[in-house]
N, C-alpha and C positions, 0 to 999 in steps of 0.2 A: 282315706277317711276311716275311722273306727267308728266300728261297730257298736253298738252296746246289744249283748247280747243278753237275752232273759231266758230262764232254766223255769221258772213254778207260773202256776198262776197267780200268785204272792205274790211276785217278783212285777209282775205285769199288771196287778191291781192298784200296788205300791207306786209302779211307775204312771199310774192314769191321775193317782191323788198328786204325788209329788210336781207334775205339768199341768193338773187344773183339766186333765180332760174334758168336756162335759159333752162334746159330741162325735160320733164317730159312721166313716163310711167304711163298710165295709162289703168287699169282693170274693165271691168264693162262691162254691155249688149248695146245693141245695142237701147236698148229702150234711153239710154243716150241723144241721139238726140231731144229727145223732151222734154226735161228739159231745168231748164234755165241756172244749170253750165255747160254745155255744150257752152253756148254762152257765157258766161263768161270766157271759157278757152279760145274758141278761137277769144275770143277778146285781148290775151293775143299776141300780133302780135312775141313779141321777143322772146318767150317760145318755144321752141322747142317739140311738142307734139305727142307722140305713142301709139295708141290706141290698146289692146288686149282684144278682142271678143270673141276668137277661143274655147266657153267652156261653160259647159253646168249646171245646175242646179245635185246637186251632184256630183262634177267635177273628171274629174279621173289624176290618176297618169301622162298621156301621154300627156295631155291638160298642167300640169303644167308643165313640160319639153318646150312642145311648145312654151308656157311662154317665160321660162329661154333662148332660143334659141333668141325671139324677145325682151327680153330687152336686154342682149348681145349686139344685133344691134344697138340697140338703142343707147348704149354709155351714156343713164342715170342711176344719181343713186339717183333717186325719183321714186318713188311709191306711184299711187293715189289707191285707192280701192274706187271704187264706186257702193253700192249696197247692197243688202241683205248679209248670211252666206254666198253666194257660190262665191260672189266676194272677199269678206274679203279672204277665205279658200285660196283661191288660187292667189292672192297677196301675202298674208302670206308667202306661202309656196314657190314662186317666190321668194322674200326677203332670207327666210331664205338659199332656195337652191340655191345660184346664186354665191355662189364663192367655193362650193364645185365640188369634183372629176365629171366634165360629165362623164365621161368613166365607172364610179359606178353608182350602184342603191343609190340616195339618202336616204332612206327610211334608209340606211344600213349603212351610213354615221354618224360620230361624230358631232352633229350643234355646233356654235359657232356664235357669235353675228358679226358683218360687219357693215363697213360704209353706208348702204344702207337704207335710211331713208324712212317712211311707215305712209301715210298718210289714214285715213279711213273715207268717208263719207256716214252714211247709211242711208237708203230708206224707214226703218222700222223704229216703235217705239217696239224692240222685243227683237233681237239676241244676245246685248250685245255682239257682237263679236269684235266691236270695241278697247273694252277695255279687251280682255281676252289673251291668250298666247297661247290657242288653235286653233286647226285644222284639218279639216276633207277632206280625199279625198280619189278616189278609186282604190284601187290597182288592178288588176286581179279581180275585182267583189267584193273585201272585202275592207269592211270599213277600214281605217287608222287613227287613230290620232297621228297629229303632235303637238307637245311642245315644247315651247322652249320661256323665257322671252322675248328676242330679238322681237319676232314677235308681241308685241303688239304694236300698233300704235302709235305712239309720236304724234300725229297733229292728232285732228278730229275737224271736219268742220260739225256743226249742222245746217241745211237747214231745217227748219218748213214745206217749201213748196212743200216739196218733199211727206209729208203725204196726202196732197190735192186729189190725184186723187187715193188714194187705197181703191180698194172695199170695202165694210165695214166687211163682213167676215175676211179680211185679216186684218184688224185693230183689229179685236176682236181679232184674233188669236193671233197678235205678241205681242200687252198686255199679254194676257196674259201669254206667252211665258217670258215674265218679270217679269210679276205678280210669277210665277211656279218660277223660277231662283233665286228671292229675299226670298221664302221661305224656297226653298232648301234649299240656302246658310245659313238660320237663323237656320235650327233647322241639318246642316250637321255637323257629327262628326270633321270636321277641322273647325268650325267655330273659332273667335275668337273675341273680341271686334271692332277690325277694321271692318270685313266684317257686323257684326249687326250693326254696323251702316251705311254700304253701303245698306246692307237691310231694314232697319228700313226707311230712307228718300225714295227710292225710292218705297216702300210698300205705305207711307202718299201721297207722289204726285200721285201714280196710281187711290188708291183707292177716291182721293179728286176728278179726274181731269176725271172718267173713263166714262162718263153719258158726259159731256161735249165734250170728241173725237169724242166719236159718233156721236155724234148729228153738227161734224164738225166744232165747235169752235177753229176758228185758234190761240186765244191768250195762250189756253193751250197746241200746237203742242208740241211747244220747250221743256215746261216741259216734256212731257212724251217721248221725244229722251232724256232729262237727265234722267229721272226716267230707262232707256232701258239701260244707258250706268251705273247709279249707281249699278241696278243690274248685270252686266255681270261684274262689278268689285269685287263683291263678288263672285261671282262661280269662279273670277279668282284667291281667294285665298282659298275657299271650296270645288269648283267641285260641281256638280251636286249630285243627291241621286236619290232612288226608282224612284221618278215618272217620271225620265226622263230615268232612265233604262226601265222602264215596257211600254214607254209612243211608240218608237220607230216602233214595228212591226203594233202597231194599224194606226199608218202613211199609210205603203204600205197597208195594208189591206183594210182599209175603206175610204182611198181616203180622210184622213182628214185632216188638217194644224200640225205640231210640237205641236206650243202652246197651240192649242185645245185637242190636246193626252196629253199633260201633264197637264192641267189643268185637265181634264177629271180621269185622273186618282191620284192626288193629292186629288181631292173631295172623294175620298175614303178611300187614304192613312190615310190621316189625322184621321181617328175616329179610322181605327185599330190600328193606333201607340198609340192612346190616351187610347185604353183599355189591351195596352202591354206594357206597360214602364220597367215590369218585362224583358222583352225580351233587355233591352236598355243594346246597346253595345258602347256606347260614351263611353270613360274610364272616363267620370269628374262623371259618375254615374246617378241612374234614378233618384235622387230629385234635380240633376242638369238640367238633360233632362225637368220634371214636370217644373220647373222653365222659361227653355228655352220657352216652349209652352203655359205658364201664359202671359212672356213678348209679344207675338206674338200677343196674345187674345189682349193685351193694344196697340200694336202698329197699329190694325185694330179698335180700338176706340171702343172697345167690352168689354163685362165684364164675360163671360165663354168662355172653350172650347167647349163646347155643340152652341151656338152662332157662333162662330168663324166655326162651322161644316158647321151651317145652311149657314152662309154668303155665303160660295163656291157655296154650293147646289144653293140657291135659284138666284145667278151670270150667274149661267149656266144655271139657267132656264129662267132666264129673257134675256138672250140672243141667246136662243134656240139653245142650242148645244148639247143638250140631245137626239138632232134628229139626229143619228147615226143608221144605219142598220147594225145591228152586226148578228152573226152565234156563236152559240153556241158550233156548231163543228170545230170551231177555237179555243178552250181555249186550247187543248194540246199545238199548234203551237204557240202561246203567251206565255205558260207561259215557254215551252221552247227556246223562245227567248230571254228569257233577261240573259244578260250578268253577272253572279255572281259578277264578278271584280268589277261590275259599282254598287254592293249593298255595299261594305265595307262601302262608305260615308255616307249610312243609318242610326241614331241613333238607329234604333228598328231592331232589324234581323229578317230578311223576312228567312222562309225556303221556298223548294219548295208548301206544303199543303198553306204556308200562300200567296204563288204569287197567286194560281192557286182561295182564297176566293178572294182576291182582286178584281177579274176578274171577278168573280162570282157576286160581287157585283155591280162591276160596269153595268155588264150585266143586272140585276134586276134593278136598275136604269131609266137605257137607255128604257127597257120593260116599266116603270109605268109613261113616261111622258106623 
């Protein structure tokens, strides 16, 4: 599916006249109010506009019903999604639940696609949720993912200025969060020539552009919302691997961002998969995997995997994310966290002993910054 992507709010006013817009539901926080598309929608006088707040950061099952209940009323069939994963997640899943059984548990339900068109404008340069066909929300206290093509976004609306006032940790984070997503995708047992090259371009804008976010140079915003949205187009056709499996309990644990668990723990992945290729379970084989992980080395403008180790490492040091208070007496409860299912993407098979060095590593790490 292509995208059509919008850059102004010209572009996206243009695009509401040229479709006849005249009503719109829209998903997002409440922080919404102090941005500038907010004044731009409702400068929009003939647009009919329905704002849902009602939901929380990790959104659960009952919050998206809620949803479905207020577009219902609504009598729109536009959807804006405005916001980080948790407003995409639950747009999404508004979209996709909105012309099925109420009377059933969705969750239980057969999806199918609807005339219910899904527009996505994110707040980060991270999640790549934009462009992906996933979804997360919570059932009874357990995570859900939802799937289904239908749910990725036809229209996304790139606003540079929306990066402007994020803390700078949260900037490192969702980079990197990109950064992790574009490499998964490159060395993931479904990769395929299409997604490396979703990965490869937004790997070159990350790592060209990453020293200039920080330091809040607004001419390279836009780049790295494309480089965010290149990447989550490849994990929408790879999936994720190890590091976002392993990367998840170190979240609730130590009170750290997504993108900094996966990052964090990718700096590690990478050297054991590089002295286990034997262990390589891609079926194209490990001198195909060796290869995979040569291209990578060249795509970071490097010339070994030993280099290509340091770079991570010495990323996170320079951005001081090695300052994590870990517990040693957590390694049982992490390494039986991670979800098996979520390692089949993995080229190099992790068993239990090898989750449990990963951790160990990463721990010794964290200890010698």
């Amino acid at each position: 599916m292509n995208q059509v992507l919008l850059r102004s709010y010209n572009e996206l006013i243009n695009y509401f006249k040229k479709n006849n817009i005249d009503n719109i539901f829209i998903v997002c926080f409440d922080i919404i109010k102090e941005m500038e598309i907010y004044k731009v929608l409702e400068n929009q006088k003939e647009i009919k506009k329905t704002y849902f707040m009602d939901f929380q950061p990790n959104p659960t099952y009952e919050s998206v019903c809620n949803g479905i209940k207020e577009f219902k009323n609504s009598k729109s069939k536009y959807i804006i999604a405005i916001g980080g994963g948790s407003a995409l997640d639950v747009a999404k899943c508004i979209k996709l639940f909105a012309n099925l059984d109420d009377k059933t548990n969705y969750l239980e339900q057969e999806f199918s696609d609807n005339d219910i068109t899904l527009m996505a404008v994110p707040t980060t340069a991270g999640t790549g949720s934009e462009a992906t066909k996933y979804a997360v929300i919570y059932y009874q206290g357990k995570k859900q993912s939802v799937t289904h093509n239908s749910i990725i976004p036809t229209i996304v609306l790139f606003d540079a200025k929306m990066l402007e006032s994020l803390p700078l940790y949260q900037k490192k984070a969702t980079v990197l969060d990109a950064l992790s997503h574009a490499i998964e995708s490159f060395w993931s047992v479904n990769s395929n020539n299409e997604s490396k090259e979703y990965s490869k371009e937004a790997i070159k804008i990350i790592i060209n552009n990453f020293d200039k976010y920080l330091d809040n140079d607004q001419k390279v915003y836009d780049k790295m919302l494309y480089a965010a949205n290149l990447a989550g187009k490849g994990i929408n056709i790879t999936q994720t691997t190890a590091g976002h499996a392993m990367c998840y309990k170190l979240t609730s644990l130590y009170g750290i961002s997504h993108g900094h668990a996966a990052c964090l723990i990718n700096s590690i992945l990478l050297p054991f998969m590089i002295n286990n290729f034997d262990k390589c379970i891609d079926y194209r084989g490990k001198e195909y995997l060796s290869d995979v992980f040569n291209e990578l080395v060249r795509t970071f403008n490097l010339n070994s995997l030993n280099e290509l180790k340091e770079y991570l490492e010495k990323l996170l040091n320079k951005l001081d994310l090695y300052n994590v208070s870990v517990n040693k007496d957590d390694l049982d409860e992490l390494v039986h966290s991670v979800n098996p299912d979520r390692l089949k993407n993995n080229p190099v098979k992790l068993e239990e002993q090898d989750i449990r060095l990963i951790y160990e590593n990463l721990f010794k790490k964290i200890e010698m910054r």
